[in-house]
C-alpha positions as a Markdown table, in Angstrom:
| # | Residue | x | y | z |
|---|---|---|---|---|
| 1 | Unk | 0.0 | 0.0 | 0.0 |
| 2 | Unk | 0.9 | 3.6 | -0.7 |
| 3 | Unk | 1.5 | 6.5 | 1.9 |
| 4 | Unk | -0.7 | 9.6 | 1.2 |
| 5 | Unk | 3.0 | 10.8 | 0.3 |
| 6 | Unk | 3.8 | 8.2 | -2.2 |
| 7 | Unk | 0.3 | 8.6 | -3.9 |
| 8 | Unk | 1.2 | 12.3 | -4.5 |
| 9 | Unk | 4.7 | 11.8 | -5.5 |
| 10 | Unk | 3.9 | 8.9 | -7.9 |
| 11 | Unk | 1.6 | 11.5 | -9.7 |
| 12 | Unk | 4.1 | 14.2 | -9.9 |
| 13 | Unk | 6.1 | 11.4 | -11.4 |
| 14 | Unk | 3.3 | 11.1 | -14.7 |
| 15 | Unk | 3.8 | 12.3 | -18.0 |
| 16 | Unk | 0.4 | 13.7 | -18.1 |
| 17 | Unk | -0.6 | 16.0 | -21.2 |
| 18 | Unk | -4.1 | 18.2 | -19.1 |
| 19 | Unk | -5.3 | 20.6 | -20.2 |
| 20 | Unk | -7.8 | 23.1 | -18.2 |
| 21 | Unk | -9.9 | 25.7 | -19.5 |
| 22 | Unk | -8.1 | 25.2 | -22.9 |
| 23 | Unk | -4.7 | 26.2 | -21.4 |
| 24 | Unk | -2.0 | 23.0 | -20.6 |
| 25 | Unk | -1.4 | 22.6 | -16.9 |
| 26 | Unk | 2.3 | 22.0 | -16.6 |
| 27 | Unk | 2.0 | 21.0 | -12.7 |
| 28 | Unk | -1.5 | 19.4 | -12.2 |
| 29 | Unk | -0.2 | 18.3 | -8.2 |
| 30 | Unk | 0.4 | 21.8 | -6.8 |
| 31 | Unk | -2.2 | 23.3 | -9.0 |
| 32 | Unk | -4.3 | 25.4 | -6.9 |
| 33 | Unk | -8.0 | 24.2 | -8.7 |
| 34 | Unk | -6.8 | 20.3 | -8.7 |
| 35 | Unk | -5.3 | 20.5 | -5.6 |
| 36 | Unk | -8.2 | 19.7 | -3.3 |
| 37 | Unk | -9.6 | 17.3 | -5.2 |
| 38 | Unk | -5.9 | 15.9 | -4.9 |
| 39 | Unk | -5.9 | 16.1 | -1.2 |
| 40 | Unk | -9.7 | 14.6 | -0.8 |
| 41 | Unk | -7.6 | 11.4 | -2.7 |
| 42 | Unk | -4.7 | 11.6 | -0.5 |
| 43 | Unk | -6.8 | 11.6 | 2.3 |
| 44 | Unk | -7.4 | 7.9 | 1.5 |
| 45 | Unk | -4.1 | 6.8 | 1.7 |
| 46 | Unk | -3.6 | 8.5 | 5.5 |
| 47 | Unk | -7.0 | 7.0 | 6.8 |
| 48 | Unk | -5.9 | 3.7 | 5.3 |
| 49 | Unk | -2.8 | 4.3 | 7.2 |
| 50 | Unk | -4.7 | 5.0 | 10.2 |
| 51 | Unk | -5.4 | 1.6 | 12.8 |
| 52 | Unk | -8.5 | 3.5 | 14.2 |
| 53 | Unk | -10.0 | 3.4 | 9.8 |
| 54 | Unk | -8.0 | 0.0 | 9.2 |
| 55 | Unk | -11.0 | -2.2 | 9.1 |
| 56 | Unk | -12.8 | 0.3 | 6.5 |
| 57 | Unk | -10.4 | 1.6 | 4.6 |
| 58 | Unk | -8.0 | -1.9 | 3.7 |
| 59 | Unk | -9.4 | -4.9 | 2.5 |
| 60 | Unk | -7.1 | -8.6 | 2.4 |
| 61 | Unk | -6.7 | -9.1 | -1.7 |
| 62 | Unk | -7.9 | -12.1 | -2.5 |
| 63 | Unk | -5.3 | -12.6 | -5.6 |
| 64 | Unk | -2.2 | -12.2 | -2.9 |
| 65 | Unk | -3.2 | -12.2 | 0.6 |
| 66 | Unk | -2.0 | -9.1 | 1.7 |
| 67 | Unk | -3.1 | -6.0 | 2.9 |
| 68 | Unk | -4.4 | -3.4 | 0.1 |
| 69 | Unk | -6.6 | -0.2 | 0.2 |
| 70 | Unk | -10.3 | -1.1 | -0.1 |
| 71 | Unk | -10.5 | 1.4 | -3.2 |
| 72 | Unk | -8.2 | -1.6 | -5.3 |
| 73 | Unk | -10.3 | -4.3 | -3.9 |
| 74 | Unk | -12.2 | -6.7 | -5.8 |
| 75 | Unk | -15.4 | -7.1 | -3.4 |
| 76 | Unk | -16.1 | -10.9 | -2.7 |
| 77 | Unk | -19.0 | -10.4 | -0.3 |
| 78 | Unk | -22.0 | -8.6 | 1.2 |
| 79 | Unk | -19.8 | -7.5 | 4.1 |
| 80 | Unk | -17.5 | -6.2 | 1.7 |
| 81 | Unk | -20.1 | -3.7 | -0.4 |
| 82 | Unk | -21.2 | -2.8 | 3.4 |
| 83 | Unk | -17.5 | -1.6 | 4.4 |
| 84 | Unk | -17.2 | 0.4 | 0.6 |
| 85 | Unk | -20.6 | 2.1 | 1.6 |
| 86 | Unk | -19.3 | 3.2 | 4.9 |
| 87 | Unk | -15.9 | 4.2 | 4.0 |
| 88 | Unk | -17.6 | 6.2 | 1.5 |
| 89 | Unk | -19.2 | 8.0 | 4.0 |
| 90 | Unk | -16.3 | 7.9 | 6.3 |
| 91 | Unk | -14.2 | 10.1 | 3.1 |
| 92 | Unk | -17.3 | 11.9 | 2.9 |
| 93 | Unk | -17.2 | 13.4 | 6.3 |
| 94 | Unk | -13.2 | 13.8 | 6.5 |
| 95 | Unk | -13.0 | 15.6 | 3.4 |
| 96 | Unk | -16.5 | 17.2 | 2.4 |
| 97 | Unk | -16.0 | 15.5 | -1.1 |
| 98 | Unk | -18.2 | 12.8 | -3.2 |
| 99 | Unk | -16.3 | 9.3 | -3.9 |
């Protein structure tokens, strides 16, 4: 699993070609409109992170056995479509943004 760091600096890593408002963003991670949608992303890498969130925000992949962010898992029961619902309300109250 990533750190909310890691997440951040693997996208300033990308090639990306965006473009915003017809104009090419040439740093889409410390630009100030993408940046909190950025953030609201990041968040889930720090509450997976956290062992208070653990049980909502990871999931055990069922293709290797270890420990991954619930937002990568392949859901393989009821209980898991529960835990997605209320993480997703869980992101929604830590960062006032829709997943």
């Amino acid at each position: 699993m990533m750190t909310k760091d890691q997440y951040i600096e693997s996208l300033r890593k990308l090639k990306l070609n965006l473009y915003m408002f017809g104009e090419k963003v040439e740093n889409p991670v410390d630009n100030p409109v993408i940046r909190p949608s950025l953030n609201s992303f990041a968040a889930t890498y720090e509450l997976a992170e956290d062992p208070q969130y653990e049980d909502l925000m990871t999931a055990t992949s069922h293709i290797t056995g270890k420990k991954i962010n619930r937002f990568t898992h392949m859901h393989q029961s009821t209980d898991d479509l529960i835990k997605k619902v209320k993480m997703q309300r869980l992101l929604g109250q830590k960062t006032a943004a829709c997943f």
